[in-house]
C-alpha positions in Angstrom: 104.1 55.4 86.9 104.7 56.8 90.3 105.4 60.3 88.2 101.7 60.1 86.3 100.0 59.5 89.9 101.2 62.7 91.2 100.8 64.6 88.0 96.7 63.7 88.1 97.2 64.7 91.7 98.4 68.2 91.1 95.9 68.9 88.4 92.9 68.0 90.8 94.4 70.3 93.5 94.7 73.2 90.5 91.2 72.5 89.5 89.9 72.8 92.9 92.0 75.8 93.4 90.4 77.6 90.5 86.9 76.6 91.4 87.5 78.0 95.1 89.3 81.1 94.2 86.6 81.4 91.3 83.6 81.1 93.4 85.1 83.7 95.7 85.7 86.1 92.8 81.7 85.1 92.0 80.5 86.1 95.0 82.2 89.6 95.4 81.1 89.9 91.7 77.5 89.7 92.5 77.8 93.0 94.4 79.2 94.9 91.0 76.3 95.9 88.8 78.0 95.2 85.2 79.6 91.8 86.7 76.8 90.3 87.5 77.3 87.5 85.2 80.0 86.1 87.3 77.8 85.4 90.2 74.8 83.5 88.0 75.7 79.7 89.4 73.1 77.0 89.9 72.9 74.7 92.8 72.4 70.8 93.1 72.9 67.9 95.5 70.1 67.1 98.0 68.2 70.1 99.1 67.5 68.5 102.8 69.8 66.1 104.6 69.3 62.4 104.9 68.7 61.3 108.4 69.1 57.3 108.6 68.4 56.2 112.5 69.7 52.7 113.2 69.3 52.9 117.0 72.6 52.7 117.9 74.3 55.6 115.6 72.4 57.9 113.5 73.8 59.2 110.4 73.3 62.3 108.5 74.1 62.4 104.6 73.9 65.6 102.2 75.8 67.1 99.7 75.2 70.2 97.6 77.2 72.0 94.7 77.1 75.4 94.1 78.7 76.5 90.8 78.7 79.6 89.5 80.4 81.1 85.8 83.2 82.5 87.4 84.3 79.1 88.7 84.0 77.3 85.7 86.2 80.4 84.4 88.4 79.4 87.3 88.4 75.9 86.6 89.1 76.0 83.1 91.8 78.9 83.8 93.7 76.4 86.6 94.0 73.7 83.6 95.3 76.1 80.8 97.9 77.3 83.7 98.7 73.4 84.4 99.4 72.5 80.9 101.7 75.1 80.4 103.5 74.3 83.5 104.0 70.7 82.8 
């Protein structure tokens, strides 16, 4: 069991690898005129922070994704390269 825990482990760290390292080669994409396909991504979460004041602490929530193609090339890249390594 102990072995299947740390395999989902190192997939989720490959994954987020290959979204990082794809959204990197996104952005430096969108300054290449016949790659700018790579660097159409979409953003969601929420678009202002969420400010809740309870006197004694205030606390700030927001989270926002920003995906472009070339990570989800990245992505799906890092989990061809794990299967083959496993």
């Amino acid at each position: 069991m102990a072995t299947r825990d740390k395999s989902i482990w190192i997939l989720i760290v490959f994954i987020l690898a290959g979204l990082v390292v794809g959204g990197l080669i996104g952005e430096l994409a969108s300054g290449v005129s016949w790659l700018w396909w790579l660097s159409y991504e979409q953003q969601f979460g929420l678009p202002t922070p969420l400010n809740l004041d309870l006197s004694v602490v205030q606390l700030t929530f927001g989270l926002t994704f920003k995906i472009n193609v070339s990570s989800i090339i990245g992505m799906l890249l890092a989990i061809f390269i794990y299967r083959k390594i496993k």
